[in-house]
Structure formats: structure tokens, C-alpha cells
PAVOLO-319352 format. One record per residue (C-alpha): z, x, y; chain. Coordinates in nm, 4 decimals, m for minus. Layout:
BEGIN
<rec up="Z" east="X" north="Y" ch="A"/>
...
This chain:
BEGIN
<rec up="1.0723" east="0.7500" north="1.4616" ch="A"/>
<rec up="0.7748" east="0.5357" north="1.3165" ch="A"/>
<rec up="0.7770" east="0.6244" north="0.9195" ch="A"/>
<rec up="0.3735" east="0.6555" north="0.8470" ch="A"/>
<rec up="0.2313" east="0.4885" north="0.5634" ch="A"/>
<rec up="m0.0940" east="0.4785" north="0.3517" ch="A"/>
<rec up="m0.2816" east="0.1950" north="0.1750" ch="A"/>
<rec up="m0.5179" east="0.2150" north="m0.0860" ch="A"/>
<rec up="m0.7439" east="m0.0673" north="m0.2055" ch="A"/>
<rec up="m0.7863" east="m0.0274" north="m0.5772" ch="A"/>
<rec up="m0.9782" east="m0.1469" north="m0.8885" ch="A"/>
<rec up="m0.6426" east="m0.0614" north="m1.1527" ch="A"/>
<rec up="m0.6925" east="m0.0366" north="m1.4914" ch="A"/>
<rec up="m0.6556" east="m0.3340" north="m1.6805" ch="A"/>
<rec up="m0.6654" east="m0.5612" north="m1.3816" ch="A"/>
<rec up="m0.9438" east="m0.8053" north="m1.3036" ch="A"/>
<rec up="m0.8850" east="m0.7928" north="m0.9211" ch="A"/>
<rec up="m0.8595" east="m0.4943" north="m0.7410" ch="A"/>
<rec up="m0.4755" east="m0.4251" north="m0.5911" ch="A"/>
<rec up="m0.3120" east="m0.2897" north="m0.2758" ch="A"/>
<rec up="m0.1384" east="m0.0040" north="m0.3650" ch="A"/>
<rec up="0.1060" east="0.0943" north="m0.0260" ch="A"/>
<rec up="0.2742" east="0.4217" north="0.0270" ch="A"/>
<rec up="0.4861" east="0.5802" north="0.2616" ch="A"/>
<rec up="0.4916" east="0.9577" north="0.3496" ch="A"/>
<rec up="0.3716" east="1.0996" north="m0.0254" ch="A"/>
<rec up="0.5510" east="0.8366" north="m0.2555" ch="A"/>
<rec up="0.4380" east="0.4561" north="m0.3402" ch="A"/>
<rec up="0.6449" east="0.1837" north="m0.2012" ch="A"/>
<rec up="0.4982" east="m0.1445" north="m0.2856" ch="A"/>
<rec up="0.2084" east="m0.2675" north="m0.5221" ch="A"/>
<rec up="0.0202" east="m0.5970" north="m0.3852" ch="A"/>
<rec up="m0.1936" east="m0.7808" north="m0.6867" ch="A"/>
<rec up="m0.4156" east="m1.1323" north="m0.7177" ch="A"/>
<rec up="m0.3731" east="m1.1692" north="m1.0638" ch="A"/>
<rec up="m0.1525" east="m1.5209" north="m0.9913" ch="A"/>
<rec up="m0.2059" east="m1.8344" north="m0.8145" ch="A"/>
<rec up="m0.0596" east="m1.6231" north="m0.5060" ch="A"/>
<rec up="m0.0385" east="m1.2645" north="m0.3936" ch="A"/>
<rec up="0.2554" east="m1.1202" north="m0.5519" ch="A"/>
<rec up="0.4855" east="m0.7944" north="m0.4814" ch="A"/>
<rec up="0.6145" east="m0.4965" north="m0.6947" ch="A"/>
<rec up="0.8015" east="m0.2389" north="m0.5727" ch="A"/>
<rec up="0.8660" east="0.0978" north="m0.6782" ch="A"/>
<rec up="1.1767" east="0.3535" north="m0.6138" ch="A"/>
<rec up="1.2530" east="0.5877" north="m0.3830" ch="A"/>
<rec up="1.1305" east="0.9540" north="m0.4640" ch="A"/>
<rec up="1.4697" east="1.0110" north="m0.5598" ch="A"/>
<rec up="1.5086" east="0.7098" north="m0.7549" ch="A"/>
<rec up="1.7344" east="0.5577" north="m0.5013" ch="A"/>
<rec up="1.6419" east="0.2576" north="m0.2686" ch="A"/>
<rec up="1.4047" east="0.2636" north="0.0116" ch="A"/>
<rec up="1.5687" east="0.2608" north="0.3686" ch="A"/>
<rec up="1.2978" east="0.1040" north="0.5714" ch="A"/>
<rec up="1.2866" east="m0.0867" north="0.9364" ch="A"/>
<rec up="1.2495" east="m0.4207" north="0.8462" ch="A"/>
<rec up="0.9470" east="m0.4088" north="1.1439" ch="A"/>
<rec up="0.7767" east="m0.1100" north="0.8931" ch="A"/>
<rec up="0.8280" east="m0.2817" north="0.5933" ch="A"/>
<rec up="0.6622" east="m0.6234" north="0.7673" ch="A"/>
<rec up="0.4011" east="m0.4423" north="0.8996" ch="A"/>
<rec up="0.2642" east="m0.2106" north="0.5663" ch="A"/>
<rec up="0.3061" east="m0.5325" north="0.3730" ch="A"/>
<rec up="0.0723" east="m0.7863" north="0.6051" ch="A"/>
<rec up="m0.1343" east="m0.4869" north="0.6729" ch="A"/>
<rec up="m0.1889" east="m0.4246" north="0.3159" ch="A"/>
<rec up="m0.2395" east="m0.7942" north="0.2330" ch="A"/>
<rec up="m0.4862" east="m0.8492" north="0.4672" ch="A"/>
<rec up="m0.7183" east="m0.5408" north="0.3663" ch="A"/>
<rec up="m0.7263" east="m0.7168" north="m0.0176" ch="A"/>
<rec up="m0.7763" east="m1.0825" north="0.0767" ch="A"/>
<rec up="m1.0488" east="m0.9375" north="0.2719" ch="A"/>
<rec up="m1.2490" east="m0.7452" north="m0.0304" ch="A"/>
<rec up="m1.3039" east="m0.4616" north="0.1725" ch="A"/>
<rec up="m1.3227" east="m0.1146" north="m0.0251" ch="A"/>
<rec up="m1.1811" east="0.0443" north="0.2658" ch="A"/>
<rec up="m0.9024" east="0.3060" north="0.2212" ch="A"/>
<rec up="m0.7971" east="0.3461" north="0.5466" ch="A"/>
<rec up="m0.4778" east="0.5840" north="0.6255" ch="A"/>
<rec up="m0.2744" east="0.5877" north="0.9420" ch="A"/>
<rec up="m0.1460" east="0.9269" north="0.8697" ch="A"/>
<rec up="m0.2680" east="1.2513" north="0.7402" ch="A"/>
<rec up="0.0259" east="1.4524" north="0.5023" ch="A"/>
<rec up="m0.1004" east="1.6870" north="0.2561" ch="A"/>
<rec up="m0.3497" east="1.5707" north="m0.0157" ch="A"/>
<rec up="m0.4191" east="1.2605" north="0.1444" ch="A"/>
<rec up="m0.6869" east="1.2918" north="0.4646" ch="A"/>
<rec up="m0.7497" east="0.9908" north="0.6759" ch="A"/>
<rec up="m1.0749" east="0.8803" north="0.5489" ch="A"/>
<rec up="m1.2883" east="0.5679" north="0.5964" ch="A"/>
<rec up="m1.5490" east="0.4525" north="0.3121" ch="A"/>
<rec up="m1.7778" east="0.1565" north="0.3526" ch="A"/>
């Protein structure tokens, strides 16, 4: 089963770049930032506060998907799932 995730492209507070902010289902997985020489990684708990168990293929793929959207500058947030609260929507 393909676990669905979402990526926002973000101005944060506090930030001079804008970050990637990467979630799967509901709950954030992985922040992507330019604030260094290089693009660097946080990432977050599971919902329950446990670890993530994630395909290394969906990990791979939110992670280059997500880095590519903020090298580019876009302002696109661009979903490839729909749950509750979060439509799929495309902004120029």
C-alpha cells in the first residue's frame, strides 16, 4: 500500500528562506530548510511519539520530491492526496 504524503512550500516564521514542510497522512514527517551552506533535514515524531515506519522507496521519494519544489522557488503547494482538512490544491 503506497502511504500518501503532502508537501507544503512555506515562508516560516523567523526564517529568511522559505522551507519544505513534508507530511504524511495528517502528521508532519520531515522539515527541509536553506538556511545553511546546504539543504538540511529535521524530522519530527510519529503521531504517537514513536518512530516513523516508512518504505525506504516513500521516504526517498517525499524527500527529493520535496527538495526539488524549494530549490525551485515555486509557491506551489501541491498534494498527492486529499484526507480531511487538506484538499489537493494548486496555487501559482
Amino acid at each position: 500500500m503506497e502511504i500518501k504524503y503532502r508537501i507544503c512550500i512555506a515562508k516560516a516564521p523567523g526564517r529568511q528562506k522559505p522551507v519544505a514542510d513534508i507530511f504524511f497522512e495528517e502528521a508532519q514527517w520531515a522539515e527541509i530548510n536553506q538556511e545553511g551552506p546546504e539543504l538540511q533535514v529535521k524530522f519530527f515524531p510519529g503521531p504517537s511519539g514513536q518512530p516513523w515506519h516508512l518504505s525506504q522507496a516513500a521516504a526517498e521519494n517525499a524527500l527529493q520530491d520535496a527538495s526539488e519544489r524549494l530549490t525551485a522557488g515555486t509557491k506551489t503547494y501541491r498534494t498527492n492526496f486529499s484526507p480531511k482538512g487538506f484538499p489537493n490544491v494548486t496555487e501559482p
